[in-house]
C-alpha positions as CSV (number, residue, x, y, z in Angstrom):
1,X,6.2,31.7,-16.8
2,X,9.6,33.7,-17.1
3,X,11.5,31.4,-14.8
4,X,12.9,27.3,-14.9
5,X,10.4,26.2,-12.0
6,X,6.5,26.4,-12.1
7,X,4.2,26.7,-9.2
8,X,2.9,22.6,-8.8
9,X,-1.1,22.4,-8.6
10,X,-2.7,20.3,-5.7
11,X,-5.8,18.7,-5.3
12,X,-5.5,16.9,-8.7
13,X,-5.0,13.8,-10.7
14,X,-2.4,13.0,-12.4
15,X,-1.2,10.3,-14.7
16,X,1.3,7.8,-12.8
17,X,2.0,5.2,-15.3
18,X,0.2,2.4,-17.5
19,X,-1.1,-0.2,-16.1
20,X,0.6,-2.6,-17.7
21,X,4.3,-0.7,-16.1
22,X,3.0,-2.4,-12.6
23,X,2.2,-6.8,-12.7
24,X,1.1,-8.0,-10.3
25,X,3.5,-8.8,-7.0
26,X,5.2,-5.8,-8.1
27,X,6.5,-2.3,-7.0
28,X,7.3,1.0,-8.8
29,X,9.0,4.0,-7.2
30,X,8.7,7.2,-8.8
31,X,9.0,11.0,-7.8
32,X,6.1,12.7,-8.3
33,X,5.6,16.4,-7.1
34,X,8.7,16.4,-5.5
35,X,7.5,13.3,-3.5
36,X,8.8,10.0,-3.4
37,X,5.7,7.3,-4.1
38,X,5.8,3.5,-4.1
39,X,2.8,1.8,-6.4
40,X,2.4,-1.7,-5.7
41,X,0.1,-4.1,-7.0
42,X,-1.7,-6.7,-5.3
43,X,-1.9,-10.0,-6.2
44,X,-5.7,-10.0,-7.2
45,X,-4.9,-6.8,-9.2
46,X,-5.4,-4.2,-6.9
47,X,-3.3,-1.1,-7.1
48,X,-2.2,1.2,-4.3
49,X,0.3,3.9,-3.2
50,X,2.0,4.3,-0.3
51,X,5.0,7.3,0.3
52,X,8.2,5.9,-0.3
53,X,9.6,6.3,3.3
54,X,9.5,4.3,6.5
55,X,8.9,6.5,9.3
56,X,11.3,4.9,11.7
57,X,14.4,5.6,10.0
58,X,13.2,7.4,6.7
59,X,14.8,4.8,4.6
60,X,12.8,4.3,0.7
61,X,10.6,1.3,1.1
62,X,11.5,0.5,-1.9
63,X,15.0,-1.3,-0.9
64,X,12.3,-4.1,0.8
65,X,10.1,-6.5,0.1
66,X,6.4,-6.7,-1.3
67,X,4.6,-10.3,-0.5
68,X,1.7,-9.1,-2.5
69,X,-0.3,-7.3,0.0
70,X,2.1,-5.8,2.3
71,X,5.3,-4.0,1.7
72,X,8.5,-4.3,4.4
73,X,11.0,-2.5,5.1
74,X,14.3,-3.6,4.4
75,X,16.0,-2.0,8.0
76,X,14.1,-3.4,10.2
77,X,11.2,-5.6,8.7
78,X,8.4,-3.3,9.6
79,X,5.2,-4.0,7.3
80,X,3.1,-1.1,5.9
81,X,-0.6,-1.7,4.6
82,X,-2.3,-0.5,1.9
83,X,-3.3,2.2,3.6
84,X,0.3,3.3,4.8
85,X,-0.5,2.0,8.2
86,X,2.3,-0.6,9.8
87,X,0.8,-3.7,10.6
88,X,4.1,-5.3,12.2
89,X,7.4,-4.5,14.1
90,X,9.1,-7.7,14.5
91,X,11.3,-6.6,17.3
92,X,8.7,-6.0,19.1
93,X,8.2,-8.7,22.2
94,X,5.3,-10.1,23.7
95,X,4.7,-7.9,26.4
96,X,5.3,-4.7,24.6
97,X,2.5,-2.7,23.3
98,X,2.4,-0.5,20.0
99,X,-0.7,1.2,18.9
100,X,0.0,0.4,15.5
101,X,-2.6,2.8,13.9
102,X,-0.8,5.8,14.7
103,X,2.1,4.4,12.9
104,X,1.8,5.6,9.1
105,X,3.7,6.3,6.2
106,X,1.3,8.0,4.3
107,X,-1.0,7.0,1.5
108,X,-2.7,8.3,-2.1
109,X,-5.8,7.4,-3.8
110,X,-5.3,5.7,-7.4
111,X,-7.2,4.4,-10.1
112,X,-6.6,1.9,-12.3
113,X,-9.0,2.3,-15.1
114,X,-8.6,2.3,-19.1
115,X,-5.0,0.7,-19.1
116,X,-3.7,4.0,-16.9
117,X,-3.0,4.5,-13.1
118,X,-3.9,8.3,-12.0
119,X,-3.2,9.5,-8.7
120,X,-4.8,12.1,-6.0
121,X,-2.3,14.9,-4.6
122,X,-4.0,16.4,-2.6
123,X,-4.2,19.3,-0.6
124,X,-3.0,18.8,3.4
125,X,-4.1,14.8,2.8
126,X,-8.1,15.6,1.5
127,X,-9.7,13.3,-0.4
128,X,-10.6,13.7,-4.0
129,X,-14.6,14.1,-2.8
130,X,-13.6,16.9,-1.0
131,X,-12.0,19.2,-4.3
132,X,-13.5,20.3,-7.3
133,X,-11.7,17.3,-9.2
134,X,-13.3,14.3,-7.8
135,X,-12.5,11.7,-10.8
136,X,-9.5,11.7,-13.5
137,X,-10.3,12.2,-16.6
138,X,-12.3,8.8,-18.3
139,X,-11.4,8.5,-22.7
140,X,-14.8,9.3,-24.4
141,X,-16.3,6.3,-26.4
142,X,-14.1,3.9,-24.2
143,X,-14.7,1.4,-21.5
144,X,-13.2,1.3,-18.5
145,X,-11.4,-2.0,-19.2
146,X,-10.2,-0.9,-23.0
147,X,-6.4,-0.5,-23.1
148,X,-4.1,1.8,-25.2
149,X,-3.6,1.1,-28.8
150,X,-0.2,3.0,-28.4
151,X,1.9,5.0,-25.4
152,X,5.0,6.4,-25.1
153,X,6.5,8.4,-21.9
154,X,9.7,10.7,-22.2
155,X,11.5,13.0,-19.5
156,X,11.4,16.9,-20.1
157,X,13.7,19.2,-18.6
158,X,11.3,21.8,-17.8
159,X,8.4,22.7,-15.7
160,X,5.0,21.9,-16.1
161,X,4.3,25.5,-17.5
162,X,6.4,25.7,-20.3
163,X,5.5,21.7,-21.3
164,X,2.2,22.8,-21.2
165,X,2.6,25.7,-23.8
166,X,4.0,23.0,-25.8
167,X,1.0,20.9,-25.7
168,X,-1.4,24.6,-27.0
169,X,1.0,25.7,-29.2
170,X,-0.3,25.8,-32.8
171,X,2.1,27.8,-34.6
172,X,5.2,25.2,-33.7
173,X,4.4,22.7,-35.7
174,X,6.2,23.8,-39.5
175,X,9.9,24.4,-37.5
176,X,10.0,21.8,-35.0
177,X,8.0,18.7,-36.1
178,X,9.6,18.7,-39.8
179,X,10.3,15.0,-40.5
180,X,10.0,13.1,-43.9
181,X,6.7,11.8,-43.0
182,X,5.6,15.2,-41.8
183,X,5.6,18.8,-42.7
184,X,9.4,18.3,-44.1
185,X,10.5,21.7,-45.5
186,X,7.6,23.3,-44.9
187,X,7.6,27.2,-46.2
188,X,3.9,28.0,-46.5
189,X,1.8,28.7,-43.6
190,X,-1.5,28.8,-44.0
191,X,-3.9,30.7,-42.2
192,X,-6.3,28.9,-39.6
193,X,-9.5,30.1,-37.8
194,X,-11.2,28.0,-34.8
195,X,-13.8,28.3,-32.3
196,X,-13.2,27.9,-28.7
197,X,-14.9,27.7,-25.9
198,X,-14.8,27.0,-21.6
199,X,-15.1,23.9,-20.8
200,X,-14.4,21.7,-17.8
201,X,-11.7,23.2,-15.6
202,X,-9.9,24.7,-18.9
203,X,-10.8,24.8,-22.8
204,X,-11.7,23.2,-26.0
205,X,-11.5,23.4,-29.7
206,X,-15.2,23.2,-30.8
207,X,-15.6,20.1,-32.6
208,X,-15.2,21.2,-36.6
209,X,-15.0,18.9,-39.7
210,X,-11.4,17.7,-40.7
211,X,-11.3,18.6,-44.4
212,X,-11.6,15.5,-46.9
213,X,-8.5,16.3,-48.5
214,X,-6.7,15.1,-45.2
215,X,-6.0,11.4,-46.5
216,X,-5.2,9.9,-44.0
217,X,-8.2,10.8,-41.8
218,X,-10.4,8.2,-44.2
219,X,-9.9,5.6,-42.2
220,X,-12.1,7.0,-39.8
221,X,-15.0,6.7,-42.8
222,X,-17.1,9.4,-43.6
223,X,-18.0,13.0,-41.8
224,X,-14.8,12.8,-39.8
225,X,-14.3,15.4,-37.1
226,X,-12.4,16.7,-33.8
227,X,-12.4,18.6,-30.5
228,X,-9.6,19.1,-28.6
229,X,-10.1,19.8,-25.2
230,X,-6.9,21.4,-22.4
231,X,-8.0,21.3,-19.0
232,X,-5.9,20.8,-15.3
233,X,-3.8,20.0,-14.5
234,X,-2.2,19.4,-17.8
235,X,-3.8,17.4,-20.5
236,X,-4.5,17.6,-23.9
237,X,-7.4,15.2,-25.1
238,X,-8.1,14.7,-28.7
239,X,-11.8,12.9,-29.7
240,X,-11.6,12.1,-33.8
241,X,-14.4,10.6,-34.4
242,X,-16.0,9.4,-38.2
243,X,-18.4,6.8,-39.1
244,X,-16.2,3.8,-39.1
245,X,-14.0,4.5,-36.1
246,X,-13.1,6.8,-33.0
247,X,-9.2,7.4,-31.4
248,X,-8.8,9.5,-28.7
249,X,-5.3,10.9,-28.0
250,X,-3.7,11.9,-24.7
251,X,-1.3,14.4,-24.0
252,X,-0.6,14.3,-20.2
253,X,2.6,16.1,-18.6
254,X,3.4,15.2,-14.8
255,X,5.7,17.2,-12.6
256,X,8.2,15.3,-11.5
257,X,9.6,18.3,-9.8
258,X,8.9,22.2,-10.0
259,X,11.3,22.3,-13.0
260,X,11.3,18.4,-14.4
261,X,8.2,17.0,-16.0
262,X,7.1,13.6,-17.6
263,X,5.0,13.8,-20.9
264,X,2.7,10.9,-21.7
265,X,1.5,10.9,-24.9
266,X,-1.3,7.5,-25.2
267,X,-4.2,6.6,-27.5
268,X,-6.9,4.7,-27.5
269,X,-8.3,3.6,-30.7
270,X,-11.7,1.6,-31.9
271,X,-10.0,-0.5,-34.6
272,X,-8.5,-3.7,-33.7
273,X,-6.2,-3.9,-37.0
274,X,-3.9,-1.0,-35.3
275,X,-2.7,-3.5,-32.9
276,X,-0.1,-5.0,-35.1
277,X,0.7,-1.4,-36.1
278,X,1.9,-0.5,-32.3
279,X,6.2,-1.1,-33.0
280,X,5.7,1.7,-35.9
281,X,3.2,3.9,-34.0
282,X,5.3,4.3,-30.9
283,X,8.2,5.1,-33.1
284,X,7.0,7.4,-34.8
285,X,5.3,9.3,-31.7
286,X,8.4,8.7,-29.8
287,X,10.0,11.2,-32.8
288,X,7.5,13.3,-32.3
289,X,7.4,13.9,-28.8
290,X,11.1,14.2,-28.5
291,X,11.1,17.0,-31.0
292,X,8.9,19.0,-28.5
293,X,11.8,17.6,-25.8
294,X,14.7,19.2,-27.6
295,X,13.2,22.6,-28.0
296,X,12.4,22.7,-24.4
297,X,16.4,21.5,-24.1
298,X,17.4,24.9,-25.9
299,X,15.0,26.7,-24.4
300,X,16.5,25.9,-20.6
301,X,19.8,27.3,-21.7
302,X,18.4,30.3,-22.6
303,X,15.9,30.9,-19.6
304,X,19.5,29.8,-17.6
305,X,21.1,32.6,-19.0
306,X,18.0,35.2,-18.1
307,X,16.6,35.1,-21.1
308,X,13.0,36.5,-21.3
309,X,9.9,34.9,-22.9
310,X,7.3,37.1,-24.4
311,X,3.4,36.2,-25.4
312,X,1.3,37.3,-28.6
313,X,-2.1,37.3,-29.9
314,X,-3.8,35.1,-31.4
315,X,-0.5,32.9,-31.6
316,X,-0.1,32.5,-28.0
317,X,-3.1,33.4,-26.4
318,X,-3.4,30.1,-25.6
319,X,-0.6,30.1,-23.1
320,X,-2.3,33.2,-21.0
321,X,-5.4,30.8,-20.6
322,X,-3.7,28.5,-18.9
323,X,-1.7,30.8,-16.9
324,X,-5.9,32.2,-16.3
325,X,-6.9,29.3,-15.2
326,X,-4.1,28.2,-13.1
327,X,-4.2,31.0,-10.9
328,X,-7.7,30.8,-10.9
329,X,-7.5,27.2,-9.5
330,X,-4.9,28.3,-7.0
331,X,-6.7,31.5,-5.8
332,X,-9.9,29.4,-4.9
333,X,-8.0,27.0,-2.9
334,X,-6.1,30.1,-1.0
335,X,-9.7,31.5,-0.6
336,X,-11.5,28.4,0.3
337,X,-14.3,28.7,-2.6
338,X,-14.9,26.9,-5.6
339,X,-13.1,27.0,-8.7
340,X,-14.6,29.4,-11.5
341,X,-13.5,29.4,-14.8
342,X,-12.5,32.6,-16.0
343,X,-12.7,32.1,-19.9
344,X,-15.2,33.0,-22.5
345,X,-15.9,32.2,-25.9
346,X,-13.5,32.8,-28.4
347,X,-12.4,33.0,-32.2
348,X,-8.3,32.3,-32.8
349,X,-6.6,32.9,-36.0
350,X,-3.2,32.4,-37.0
351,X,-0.8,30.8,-39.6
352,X,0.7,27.3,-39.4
């Protein structure tokens, strides 16, 4: 918590990109965990990812070629599979043999479902079936096929820890977010009360009723309430949901590295009218978000200069849970035993 790098979590999903980043015939190279991964799409839609290194001279694959199932390297020509396996050298003669099979650059498991692409890091190569998270996260109330209403994606110059104390931090809101359209000059907090409880590998808000006097809730229709659930390895999932229509927001931060992160911030909503809305949306979440990114930017010169961070109750307590549950998640996995969550009910209060 004190320092610029945070301790990276294995064995989980983790949101990649949009769908809609990778057509079809196409290839994206990203850094993820410190690792370099090429995506590629197929051209019947499939999506895979392969490491982004050819393991004859360790060049990125992503300087070749993708015909729309294969991907070649641009040294030599070799062809990798889906599966990271090479399925040709073409300086290879007629009379010389290659077991081909033992030739790999290494693969992922992804899933393309809900306009998003998640992928598996696992632990020593498992597969998801064998860890405690077998499936990423699926939007409540939304089909597999339904895409975002609106999604943004910035960079953050800090770890996954400290982004994630951003995403729980309720107290924030009055000094950082204080744009014309929100909060501007606020000077009265108000005290707030909620309910939480365990819930699947982390924590929720118990659903409550948003007060009527929030306007612009009554779009939703009537009895209009929320839950807000945090869970590994780093997302935020809001369910509104009122007798007219449901959105469900997600807050997902990615570790690029142990001390650079990407937060995606996407939402899925059950009224068609939004669409033409999306240009405004994204701007104003794009403000939003990068509010959250410039506080993290003064923070890192301060941690740079040794400065120390501090926790308080009930403000923070928030932050120790997922500190609780991190090293929960990693102490099963050092111990070889399943992941038990170490949280109980609880009642927050604090002024915002």
């Amino acid at each position: 918590m004190q320092g610029l790098k945070a301790d990276l979590l294995r064995g989980c999903w983790y949101l990649a990109m949009l769908s809609s980043d990778l057509a079809p015939g196409k290839t994206v190279a990203k850094t993820l965990l410190g690792e370099p991964v090429l995506f590629a799409r197929q051209a019947d839609g499939h999506v895979f990812a392969i490491r982004d290194a050819c393991p004859h001279r360790g060049i990125p694959l992503r300087y070749g070629n993708f015909d729309g199932k294969t991907v070649g390297c641009c040294y030599h020509g070799w062809r990798f599979d889906e599966s990271g396996t090479c399925t040709e050298i073409p300086s290879l003669r007629e009379d010389q043999s290659v077991d081909f099979s033992k030739i790999r650059c290494g693969s992922y498991p992804v899933v393309d479902r809900q306009g998003v692409i998640w992928i598996y890091m696992g632990v020593d190569g498992e597969a998801p079936e064998d860890g405690p998270m077998t499936e990423p996260p699926s939007m409540p109330g939304f089909a597999a096929d339904d895409a975002p209403k609106a999604a943004i994606k910035l960079p953050f110059p800090c770890s996954t820890d400290h982004a994630a104390f951003g995403l729980m931090d309720p107290t924030h809101a009055a000094f950082v977010h204080t744009s014309w359209w929100f909060k501007k000059d606020a000077t009265k907090l108000r005290p707030k009360e909620k309910k939480f409880e365990p819930s699947e590998l982390g924590w929720r808000m118990v659903r409550h009723p948003i007060p009527p006097q929030n306007i612009a809730y009554k779009i939703f229709g009537q009895n209009v309430s929320t839950e807000i659930a945090y869970r590994l390895p780093g997302y935020r999932i809001e369910h509104i949901e009122g007798s007219k229509h449901v959105v469900v927001g997600l807050t997902a931060i990615t570790p690029v590295t142990d001390e650079a992160t990407e937060v995606h911030q996407i939402f899925w909503a059950s009224a068609g009218w939004l669409k033409p809305l999306r240009p405004l949306t994204q701007h104003l979440m794009t403000v939003f978000l990068d509010q959250d990114r410039r506080v993290v930017v003064q923070q890192r010169e301060g941690l740079e200069q040794g400065n120390k961070t501090m926790l308080i109750n009930d403000a923070d307590t928030q932050a120790r849970w997922w500190m609780r549950v991190k090293g929960e998640w990693m102490q099963s996995q050092a111990d070889g035993r399943a992941f038990v969550n170490p949280l109980k009910p609880q009642t927050l209060r604090w002024r915002s």
